[in-house]
C-alpha positions as protocol buffer text, in pm:
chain_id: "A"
residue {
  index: 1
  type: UNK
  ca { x: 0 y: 0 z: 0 }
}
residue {
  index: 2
  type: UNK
  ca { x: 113 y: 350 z: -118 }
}
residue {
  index: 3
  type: UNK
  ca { x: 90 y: 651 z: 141 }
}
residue {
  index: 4
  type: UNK
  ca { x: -205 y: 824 z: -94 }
}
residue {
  index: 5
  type: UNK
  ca { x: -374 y: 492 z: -87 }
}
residue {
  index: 6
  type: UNK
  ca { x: -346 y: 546 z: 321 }
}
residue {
  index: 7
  type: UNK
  ca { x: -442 y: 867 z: 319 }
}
residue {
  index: 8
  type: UNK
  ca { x: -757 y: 759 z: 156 }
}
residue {
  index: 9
  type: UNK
  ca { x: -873 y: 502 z: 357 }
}
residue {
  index: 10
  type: UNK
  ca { x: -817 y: 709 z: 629 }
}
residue {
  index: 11
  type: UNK
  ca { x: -1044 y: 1005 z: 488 }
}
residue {
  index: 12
  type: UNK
  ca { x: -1319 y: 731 z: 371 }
}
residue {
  index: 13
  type: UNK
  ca { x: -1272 y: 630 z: 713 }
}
residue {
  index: 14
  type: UNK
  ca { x: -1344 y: 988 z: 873 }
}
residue {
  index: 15
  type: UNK
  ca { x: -1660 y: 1000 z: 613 }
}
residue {
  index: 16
  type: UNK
  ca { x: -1768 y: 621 z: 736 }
}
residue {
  index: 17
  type: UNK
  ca { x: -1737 y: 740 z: 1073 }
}
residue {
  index: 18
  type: UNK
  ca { x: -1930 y: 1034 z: 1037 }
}
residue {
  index: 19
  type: UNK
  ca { x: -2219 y: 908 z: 898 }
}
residue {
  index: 20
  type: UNK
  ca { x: -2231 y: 622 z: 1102 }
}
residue {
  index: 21
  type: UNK
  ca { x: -2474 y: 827 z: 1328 }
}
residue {
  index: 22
  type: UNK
  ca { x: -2682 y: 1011 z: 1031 }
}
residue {
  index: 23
  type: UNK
  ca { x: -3004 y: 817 z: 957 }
}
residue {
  index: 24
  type: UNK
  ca { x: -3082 y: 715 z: 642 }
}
residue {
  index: 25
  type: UNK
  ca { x: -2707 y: 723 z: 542 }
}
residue {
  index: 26
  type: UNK
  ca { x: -2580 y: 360 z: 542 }
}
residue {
  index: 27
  type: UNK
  ca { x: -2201 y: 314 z: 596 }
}
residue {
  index: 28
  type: UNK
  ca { x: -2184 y: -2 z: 442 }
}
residue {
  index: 29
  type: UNK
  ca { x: -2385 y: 146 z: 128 }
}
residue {
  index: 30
  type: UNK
  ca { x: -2090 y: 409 z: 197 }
}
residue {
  index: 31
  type: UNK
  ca { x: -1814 y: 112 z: 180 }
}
residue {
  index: 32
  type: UNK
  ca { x: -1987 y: -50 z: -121 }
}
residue {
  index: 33
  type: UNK
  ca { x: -1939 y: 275 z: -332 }
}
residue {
  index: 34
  type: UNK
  ca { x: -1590 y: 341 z: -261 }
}
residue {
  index: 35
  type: UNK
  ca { x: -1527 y: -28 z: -321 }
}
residue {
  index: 36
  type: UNK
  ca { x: -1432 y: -142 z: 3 }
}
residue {
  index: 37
  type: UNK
  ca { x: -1714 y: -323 z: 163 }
}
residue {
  index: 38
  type: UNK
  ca { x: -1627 y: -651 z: 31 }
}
residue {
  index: 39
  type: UNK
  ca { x: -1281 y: -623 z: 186 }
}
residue {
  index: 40
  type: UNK
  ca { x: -1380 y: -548 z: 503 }
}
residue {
  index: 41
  type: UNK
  ca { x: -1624 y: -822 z: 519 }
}
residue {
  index: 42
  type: UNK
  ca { x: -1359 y: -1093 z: 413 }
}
residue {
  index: 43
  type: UNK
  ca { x: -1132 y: -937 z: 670 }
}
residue {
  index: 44
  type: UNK
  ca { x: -1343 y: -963 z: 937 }
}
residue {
  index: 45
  type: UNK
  ca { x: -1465 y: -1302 z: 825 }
}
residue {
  index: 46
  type: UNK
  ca { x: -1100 y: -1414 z: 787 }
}
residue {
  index: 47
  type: UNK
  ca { x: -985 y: -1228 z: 1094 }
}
residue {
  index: 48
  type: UNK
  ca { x: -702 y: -1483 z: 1212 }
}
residue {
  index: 49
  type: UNK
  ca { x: -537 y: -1516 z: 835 }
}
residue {
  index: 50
  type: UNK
  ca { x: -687 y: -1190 z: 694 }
}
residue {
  index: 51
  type: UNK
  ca { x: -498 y: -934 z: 1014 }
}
residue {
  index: 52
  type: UNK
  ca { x: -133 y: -990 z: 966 }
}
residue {
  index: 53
  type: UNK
  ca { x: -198 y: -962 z: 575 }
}
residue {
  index: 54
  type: UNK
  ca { x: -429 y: -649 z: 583 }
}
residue {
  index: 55
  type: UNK
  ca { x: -351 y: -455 z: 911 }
}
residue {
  index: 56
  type: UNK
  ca { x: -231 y: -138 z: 779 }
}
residue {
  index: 57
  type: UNK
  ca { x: -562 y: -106 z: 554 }
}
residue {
  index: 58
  type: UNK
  ca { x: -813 y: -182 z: 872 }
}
residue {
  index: 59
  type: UNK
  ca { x: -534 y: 65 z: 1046 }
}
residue {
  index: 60
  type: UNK
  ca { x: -586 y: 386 z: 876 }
}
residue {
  index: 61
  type: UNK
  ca { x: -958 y: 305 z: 793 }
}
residue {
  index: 62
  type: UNK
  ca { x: -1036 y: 206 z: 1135 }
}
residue {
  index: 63
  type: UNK
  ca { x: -869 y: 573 z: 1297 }
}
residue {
  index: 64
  type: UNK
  ca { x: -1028 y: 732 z: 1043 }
}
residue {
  index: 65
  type: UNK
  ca { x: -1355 y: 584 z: 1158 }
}
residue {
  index: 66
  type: UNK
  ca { x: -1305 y: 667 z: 1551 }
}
residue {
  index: 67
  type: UNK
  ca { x: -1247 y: 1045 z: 1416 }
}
residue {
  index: 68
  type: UNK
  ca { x: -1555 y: 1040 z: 1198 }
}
residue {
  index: 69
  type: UNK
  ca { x: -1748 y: 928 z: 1509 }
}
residue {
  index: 70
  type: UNK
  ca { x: -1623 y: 1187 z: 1786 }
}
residue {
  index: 71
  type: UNK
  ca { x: -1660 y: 1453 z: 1574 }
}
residue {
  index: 72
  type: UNK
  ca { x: -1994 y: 1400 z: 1464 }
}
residue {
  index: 73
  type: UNK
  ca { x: -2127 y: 1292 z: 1799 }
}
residue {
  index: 74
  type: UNK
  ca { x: -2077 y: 1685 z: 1908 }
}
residue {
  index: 75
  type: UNK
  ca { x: -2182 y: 1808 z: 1576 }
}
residue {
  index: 76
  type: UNK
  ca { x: -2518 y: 1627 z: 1555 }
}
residue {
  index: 77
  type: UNK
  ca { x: -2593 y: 1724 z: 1960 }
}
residue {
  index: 78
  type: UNK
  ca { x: -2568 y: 2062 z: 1892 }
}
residue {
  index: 79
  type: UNK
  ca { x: -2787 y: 2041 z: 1560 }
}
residue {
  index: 80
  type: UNK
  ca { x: -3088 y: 1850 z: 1742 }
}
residue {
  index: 81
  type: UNK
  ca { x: -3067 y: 2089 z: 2001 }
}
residue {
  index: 82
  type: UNK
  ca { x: -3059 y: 2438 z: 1806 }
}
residue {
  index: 83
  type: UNK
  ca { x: -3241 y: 2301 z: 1490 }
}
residue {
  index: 84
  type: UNK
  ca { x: -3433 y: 1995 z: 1572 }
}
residue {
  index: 85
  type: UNK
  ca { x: -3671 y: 1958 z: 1307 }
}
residue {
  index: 86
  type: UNK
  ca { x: -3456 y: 2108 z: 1073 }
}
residue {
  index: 87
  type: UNK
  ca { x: -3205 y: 1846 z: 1129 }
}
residue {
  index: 88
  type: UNK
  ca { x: -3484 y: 1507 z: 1113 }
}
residue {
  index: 89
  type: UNK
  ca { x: -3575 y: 1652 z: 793 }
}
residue {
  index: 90
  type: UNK
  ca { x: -3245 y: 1675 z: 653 }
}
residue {
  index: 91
  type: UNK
  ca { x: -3213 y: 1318 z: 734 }
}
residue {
  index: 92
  type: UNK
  ca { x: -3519 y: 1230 z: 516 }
}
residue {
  index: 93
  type: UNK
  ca { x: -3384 y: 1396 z: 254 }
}
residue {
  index: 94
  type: UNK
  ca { x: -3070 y: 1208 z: 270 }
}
residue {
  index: 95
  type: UNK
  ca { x: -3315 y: 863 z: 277 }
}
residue {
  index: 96
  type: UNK
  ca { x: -3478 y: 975 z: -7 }
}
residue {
  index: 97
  type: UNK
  ca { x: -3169 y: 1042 z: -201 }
}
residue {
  index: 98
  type: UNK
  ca { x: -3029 y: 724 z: -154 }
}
residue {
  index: 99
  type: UNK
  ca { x: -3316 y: 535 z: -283 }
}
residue {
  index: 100
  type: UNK
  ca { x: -3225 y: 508 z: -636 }
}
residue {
  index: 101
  type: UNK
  ca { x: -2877 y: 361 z: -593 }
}
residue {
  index: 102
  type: UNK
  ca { x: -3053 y: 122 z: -314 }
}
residue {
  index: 103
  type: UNK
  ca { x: -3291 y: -41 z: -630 }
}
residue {
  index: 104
  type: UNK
  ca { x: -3036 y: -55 z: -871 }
}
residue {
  index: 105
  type: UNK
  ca { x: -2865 y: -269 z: -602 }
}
residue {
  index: 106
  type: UNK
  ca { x: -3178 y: -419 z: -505 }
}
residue {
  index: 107
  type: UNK
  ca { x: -3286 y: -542 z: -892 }
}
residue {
  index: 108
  type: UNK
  ca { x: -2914 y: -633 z: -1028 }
}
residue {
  index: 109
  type: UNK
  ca { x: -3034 y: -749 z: -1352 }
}
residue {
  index: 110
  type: UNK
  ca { x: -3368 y: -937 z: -1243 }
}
residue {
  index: 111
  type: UNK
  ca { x: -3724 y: -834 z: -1277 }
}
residue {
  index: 112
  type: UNK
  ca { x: -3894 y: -758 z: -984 }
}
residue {
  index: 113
  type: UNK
  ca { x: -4141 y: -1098 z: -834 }
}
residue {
  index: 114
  type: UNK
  ca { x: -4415 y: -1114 z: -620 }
}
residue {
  index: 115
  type: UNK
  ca { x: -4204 y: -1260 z: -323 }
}
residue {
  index: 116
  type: UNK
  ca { x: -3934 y: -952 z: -362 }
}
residue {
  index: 117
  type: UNK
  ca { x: -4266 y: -740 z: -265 }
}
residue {
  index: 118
  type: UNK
  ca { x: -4360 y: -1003 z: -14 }
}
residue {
  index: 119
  type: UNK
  ca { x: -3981 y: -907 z: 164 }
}
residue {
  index: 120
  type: UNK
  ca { x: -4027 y: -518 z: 58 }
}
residue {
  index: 121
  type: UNK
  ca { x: -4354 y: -547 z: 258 }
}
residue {
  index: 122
  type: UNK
  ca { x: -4199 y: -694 z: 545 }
}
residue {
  index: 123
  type: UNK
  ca { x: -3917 y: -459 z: 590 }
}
residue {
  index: 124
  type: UNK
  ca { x: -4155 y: -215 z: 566 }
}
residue {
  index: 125
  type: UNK
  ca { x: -4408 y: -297 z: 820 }
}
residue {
  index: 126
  type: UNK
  ca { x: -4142 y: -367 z: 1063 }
}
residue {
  index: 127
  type: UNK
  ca { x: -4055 y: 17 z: 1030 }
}
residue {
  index: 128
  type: UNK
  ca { x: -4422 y: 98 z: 1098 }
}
residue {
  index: 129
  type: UNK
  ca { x: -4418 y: -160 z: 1425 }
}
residue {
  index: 130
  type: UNK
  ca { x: -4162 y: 60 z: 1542 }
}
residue {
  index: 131
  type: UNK
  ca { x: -4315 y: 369 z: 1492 }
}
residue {
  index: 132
  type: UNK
  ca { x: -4576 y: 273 z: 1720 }
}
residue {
  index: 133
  type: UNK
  ca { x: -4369 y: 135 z: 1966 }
}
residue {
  index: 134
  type: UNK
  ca { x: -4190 y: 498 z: 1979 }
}
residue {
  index: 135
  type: UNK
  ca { x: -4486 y: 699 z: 1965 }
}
residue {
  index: 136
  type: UNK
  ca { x: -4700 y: 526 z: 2244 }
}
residue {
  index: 137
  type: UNK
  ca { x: -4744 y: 532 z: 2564 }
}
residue {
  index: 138
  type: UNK
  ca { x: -4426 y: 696 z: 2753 }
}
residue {
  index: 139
  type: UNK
  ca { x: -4274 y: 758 z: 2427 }
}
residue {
  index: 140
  type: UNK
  ca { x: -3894 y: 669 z: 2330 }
}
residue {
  index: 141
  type: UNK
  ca { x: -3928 y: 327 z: 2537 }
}
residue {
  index: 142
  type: UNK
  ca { x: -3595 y: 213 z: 2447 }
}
residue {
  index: 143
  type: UNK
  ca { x: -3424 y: 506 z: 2642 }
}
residue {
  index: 144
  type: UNK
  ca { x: -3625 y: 438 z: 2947 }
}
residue {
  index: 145
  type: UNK
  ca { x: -3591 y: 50 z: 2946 }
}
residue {
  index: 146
  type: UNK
  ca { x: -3233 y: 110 z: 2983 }
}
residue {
  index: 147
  type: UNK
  ca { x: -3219 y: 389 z: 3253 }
}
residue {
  index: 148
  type: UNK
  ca { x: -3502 y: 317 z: 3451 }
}
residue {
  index: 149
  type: UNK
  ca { x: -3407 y: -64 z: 3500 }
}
residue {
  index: 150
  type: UNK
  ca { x: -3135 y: -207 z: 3724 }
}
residue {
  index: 151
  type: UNK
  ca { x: -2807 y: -138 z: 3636 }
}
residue {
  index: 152
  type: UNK
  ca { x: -2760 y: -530 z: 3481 }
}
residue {
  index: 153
  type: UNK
  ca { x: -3027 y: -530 z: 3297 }
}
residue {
  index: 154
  type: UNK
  ca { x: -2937 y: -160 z: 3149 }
}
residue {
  index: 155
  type: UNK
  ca { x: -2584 y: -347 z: 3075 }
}
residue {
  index: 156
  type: UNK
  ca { x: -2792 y: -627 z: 2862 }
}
residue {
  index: 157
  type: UNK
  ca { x: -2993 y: -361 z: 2702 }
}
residue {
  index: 158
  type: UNK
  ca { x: -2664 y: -183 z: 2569 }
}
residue {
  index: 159
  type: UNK
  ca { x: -2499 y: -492 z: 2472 }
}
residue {
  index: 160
  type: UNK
  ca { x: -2826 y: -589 z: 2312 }
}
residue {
  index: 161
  type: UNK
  ca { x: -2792 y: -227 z: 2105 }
}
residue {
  index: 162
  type: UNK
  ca { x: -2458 y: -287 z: 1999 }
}
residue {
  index: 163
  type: UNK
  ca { x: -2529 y: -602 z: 1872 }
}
residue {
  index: 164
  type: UNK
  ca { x: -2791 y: -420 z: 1671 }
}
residue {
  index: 165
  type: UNK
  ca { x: -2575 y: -152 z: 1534 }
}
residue {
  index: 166
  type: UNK
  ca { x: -2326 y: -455 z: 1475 }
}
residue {
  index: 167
  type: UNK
  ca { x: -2591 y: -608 z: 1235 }
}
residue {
  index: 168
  type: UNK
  ca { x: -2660 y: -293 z: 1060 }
}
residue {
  index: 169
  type: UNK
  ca { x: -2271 y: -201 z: 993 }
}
residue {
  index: 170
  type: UNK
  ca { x: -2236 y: -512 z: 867 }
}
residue {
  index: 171
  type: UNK
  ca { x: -2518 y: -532 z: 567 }
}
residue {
  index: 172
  type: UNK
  ca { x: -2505 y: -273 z: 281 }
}
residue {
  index: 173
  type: UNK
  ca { x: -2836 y: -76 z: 319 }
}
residue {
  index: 174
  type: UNK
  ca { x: -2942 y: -68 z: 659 }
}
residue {
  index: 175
  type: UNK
  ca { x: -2868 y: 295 z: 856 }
}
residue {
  index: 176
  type: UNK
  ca { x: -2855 y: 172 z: 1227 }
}
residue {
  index: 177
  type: UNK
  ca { x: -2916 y: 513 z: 1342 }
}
residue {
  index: 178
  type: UNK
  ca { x: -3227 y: 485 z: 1191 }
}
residue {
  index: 179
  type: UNK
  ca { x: -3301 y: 183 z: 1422 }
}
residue {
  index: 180
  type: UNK
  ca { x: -3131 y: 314 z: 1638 }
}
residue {
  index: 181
  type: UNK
  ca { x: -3436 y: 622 z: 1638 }
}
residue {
  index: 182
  type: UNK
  ca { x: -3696 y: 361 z: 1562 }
}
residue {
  index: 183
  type: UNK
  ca { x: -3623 y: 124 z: 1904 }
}
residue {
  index: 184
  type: UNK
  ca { x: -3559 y: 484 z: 2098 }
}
residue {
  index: 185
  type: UNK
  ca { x: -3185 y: 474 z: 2154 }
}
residue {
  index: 186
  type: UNK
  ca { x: -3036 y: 685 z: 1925 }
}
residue {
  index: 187
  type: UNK
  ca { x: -3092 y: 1048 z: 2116 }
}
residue {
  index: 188
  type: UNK
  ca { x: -2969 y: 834 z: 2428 }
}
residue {
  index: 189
  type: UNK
  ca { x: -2636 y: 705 z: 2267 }
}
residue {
  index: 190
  type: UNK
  ca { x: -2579 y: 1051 z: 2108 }
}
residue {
  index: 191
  type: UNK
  ca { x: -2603 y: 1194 z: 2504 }
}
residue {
  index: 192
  type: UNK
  ca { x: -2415 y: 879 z: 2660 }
}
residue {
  index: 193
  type: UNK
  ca { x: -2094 y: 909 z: 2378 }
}
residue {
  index: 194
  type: UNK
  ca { x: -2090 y: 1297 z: 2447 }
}
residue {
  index: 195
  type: UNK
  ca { x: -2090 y: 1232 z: 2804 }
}
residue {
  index: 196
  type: UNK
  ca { x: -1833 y: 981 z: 2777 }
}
residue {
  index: 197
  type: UNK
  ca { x: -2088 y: 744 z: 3020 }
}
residue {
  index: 198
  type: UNK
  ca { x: -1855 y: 414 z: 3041 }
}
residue {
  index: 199
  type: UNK
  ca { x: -2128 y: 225 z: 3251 }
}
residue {
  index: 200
  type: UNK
  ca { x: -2294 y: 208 z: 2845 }
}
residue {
  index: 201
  type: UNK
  ca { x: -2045 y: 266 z: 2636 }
}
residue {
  index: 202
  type: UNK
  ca { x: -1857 y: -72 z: 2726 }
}
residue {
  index: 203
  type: UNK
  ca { x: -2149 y: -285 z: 2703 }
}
residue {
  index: 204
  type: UNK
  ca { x: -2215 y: -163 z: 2382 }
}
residue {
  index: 205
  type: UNK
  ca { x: -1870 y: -137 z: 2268 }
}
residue {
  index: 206
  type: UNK
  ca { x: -1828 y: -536 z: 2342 }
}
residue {
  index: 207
  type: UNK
  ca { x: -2205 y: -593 z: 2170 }
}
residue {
  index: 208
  type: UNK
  ca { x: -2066 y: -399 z: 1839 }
}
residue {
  index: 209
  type: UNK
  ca { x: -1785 y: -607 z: 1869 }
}
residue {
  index: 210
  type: UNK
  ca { x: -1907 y: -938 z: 1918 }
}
residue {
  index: 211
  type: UNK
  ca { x: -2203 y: -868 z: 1644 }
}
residue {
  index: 212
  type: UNK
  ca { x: -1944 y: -780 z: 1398 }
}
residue {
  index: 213
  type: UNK
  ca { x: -1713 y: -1071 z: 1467 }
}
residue {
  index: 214
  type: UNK
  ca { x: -2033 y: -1325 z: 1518 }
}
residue {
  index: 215
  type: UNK
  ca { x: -2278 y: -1199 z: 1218 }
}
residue {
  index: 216
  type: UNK
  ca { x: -1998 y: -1142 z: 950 }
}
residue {
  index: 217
  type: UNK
  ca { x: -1958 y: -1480 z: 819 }
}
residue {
  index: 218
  type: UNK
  ca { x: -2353 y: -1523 z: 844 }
}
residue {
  index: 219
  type: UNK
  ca { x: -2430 y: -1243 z: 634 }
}
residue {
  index: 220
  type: UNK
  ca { x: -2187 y: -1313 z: 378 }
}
residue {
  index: 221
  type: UNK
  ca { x: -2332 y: -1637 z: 325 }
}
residue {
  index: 222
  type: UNK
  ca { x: -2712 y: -1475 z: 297 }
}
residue {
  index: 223
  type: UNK
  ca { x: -2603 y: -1203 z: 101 }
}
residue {
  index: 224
  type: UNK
  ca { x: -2413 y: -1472 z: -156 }
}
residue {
  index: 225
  type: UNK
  ca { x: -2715 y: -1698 z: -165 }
}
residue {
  index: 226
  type: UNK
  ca { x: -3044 y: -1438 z: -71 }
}
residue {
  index: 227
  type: UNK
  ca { x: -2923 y: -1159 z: -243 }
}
residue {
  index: 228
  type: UNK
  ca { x: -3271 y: -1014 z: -415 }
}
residue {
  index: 229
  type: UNK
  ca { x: -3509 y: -1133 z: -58 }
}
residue {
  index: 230
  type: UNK
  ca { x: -3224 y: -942 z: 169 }
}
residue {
  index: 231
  type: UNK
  ca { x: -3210 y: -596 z: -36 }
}
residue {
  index: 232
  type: UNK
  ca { x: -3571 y: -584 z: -82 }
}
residue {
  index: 233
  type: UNK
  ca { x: -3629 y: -611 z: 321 }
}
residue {
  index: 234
  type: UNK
  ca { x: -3336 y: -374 z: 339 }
}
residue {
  index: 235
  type: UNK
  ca { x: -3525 y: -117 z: 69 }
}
residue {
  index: 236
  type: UNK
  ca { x: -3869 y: -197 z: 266 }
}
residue {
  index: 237
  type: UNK
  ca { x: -3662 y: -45 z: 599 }
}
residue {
  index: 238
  type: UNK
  ca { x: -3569 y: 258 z: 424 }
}
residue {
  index: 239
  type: UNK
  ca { x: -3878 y: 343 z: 262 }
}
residue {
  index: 240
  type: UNK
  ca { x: -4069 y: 302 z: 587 }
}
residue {
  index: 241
  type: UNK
  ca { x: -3791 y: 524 z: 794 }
}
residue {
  index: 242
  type: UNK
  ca { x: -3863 y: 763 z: 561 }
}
residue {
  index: 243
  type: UNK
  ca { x: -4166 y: 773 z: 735 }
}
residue {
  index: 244
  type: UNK
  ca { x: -4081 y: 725 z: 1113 }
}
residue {
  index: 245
  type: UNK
  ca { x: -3832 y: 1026 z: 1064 }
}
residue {
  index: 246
  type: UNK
  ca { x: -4113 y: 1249 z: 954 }
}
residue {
  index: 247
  type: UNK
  ca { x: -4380 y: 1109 z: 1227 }
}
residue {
  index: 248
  type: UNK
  ca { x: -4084 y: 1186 z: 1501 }
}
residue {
  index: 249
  type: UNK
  ca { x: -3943 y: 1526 z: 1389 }
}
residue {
  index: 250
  type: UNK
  ca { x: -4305 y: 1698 z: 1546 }
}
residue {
  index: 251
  type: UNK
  ca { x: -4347 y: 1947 z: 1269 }
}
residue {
  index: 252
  type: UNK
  ca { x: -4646 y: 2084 z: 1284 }
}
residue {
  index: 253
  type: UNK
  ca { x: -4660 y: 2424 z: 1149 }
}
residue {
  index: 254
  type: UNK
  ca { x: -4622 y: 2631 z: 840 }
}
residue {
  index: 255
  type: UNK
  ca { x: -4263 y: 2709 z: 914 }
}
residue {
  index: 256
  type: UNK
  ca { x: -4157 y: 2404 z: 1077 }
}
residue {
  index: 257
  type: UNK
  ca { x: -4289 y: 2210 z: 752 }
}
residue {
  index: 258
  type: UNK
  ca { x: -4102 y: 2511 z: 499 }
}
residue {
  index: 259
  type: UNK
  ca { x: -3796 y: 2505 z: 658 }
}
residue {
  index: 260
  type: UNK
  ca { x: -3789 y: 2109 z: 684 }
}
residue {
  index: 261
  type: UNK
  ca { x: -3872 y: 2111 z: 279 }
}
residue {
  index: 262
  type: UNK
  ca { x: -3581 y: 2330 z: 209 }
}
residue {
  index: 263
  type: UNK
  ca { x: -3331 y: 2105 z: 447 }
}
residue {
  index: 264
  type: UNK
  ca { x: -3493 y: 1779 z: 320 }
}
residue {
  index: 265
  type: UNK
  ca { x: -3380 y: 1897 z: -80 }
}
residue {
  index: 266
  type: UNK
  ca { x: -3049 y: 2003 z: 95 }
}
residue {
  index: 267
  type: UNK
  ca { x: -3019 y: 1639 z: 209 }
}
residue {
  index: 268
  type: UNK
  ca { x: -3180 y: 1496 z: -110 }
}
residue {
  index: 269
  type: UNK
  ca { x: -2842 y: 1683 z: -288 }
}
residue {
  index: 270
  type: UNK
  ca { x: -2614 y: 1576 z: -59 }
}
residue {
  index: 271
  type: UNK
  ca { x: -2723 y: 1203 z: -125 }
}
residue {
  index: 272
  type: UNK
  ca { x: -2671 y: 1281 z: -509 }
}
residue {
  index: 273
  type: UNK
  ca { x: -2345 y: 1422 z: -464 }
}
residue {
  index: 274
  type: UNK
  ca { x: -2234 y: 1068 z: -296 }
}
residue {
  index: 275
  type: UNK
  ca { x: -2383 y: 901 z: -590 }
}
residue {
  index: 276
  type: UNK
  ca { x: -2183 y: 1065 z: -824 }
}
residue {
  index: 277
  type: UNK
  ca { x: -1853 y: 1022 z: -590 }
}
residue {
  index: 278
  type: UNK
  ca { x: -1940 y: 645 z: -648 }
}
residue {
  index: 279
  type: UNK
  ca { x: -1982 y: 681 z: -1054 }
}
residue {
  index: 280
  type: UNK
  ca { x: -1652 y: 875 z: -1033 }
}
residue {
  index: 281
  type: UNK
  ca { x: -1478 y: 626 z: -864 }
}
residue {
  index: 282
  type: UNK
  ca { x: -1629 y: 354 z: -1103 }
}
residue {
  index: 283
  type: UNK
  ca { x: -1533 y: 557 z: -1400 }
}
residue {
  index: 284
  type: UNK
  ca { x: -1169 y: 583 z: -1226 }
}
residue {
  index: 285
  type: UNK
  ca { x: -1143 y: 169 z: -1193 }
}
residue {
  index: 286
  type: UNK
  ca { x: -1193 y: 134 z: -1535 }
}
């Protein structure tokens, strides 16, 4: 590896990083367009024979990545407290740009069947199950399961969310921060990294980890053998986050919903601009 080739892992990193915690921005669709989500997989797959031969690429990726993270951690808690709707509809608008490159992944050559709706329909009314569960009774029930409960079972809870976030890393598609929103944890984490609250962050560091190192190999082998059922599920998700976002963000009057237009078709173009980043970089392998 050449020291550019470094330096841009480690700025894909930062980017990976950073929009780790914006919903409706995947960092594995992120990895797949700058061609290194396949890599990373096998890596982590391949972990005992894959480290030795491939440690300075997860190196300069992987402090990338932490950078990405801290940064945006302080960036986004400033932004949902100063601009709160503002901010959820910018993150529809990033959703909603990313849906075209999602079904070009999701078709790959084959028409669409009845049982790729069946799985688009799925993924989607799991979105809407979560909705509810966030919007009823005591609201985001995920934040108070954890802090209201004993301190062991607010440990499982954590490890239990990084395992989530583990999953979502791991397939191309899936934003976990837009779980993360959906099972009422994501406001919490944001508060608990900025806060620097080890009592959760360890749990859910170790989840993370052992999700990453546990579902890897499994979601190869889907992915390989499920490919069309998996990305329709994962384009039913981001359809139906599109809609949890909005049902969340509480805009409710004329200039709530004008001002969350304009930063939705900020987001929309910010989405586009990573799509042509990826044809760029496609253009540039050939």
């Amino acid at each position: 590896m050449s020291a550019k080739e470094d330096s841009n892992n480690f700025f894909v990193g930062i980017l990976l990083g950073a929009v780790t915690w914006l919903p409706g921005i995947s960092a594995g669709i992120l990895a797949v367009l700058f061609g290194i989500y396949e890599r990373l997989v096998e890596d982590v797959s391949h972990l005992r024979t894959k480290l030795k031969e491939d440690l300075r690429f997860l190196v300069t990726l992987g402090c990338g990545v932490v950078i990405g993270i801290v940064v945006m951690v302080f960036v986004l808690d400033y932004l949902m407290n100063a601009y709160f709707v503002a901010t959820m509809f910018l993150f529809v608008g990033l959703i909603i740009g990313q849906l075209p490159d999602l079904m070009k992944m999701t078709k790959r050559g084959e028409p669409t069947k009845r049982s790729h709706i069946m799985w688009l329909s799925v993924g989607f009314a799991v979105m809407m199950l979560l909705l509810l569960l966030e919007l009823g009774p005591g609201g985001t029930w995920g934040e108070n399961a954890i802090t209201g409960s004993t301190v062991l079972v607010g440990i499982l809870l954590s490890f239990i969310a990084g395992m989530v976030f583990a999953v979502s890393k791991i397939v191309p598609g899936i934003s976990g921060s837009t779980i993360l929103i959906a099972l009422g944890l994501w406001f919490w984490l944001i508060s608990v990294m900025k806060g620097f609250e080890l009592s959760y962050l360890l749990p859910f560091g170790v989840g993370f980890v052992f999700g990453i190192l546990a579902f890897a190999k499994v979601m190869w082998y889907i992915l390989e053998r499920y490919h069309h059922q998996v990305y329709y599920f994962i384009l039913g998700l981001t359809i139906g986050s599109v809609i949890l976002i909005l049902a969340i963000s509480g805009a409710t009057d004329l200039t709530d919903i004008v001002i969350g237009i304009c930063a939705a078709v900020l987001g929309i173009m910010i989405s586009l601009a990573f799509g042509r980043i990826r044809m760029s970089s496609k253009t540039a392998a050939t």
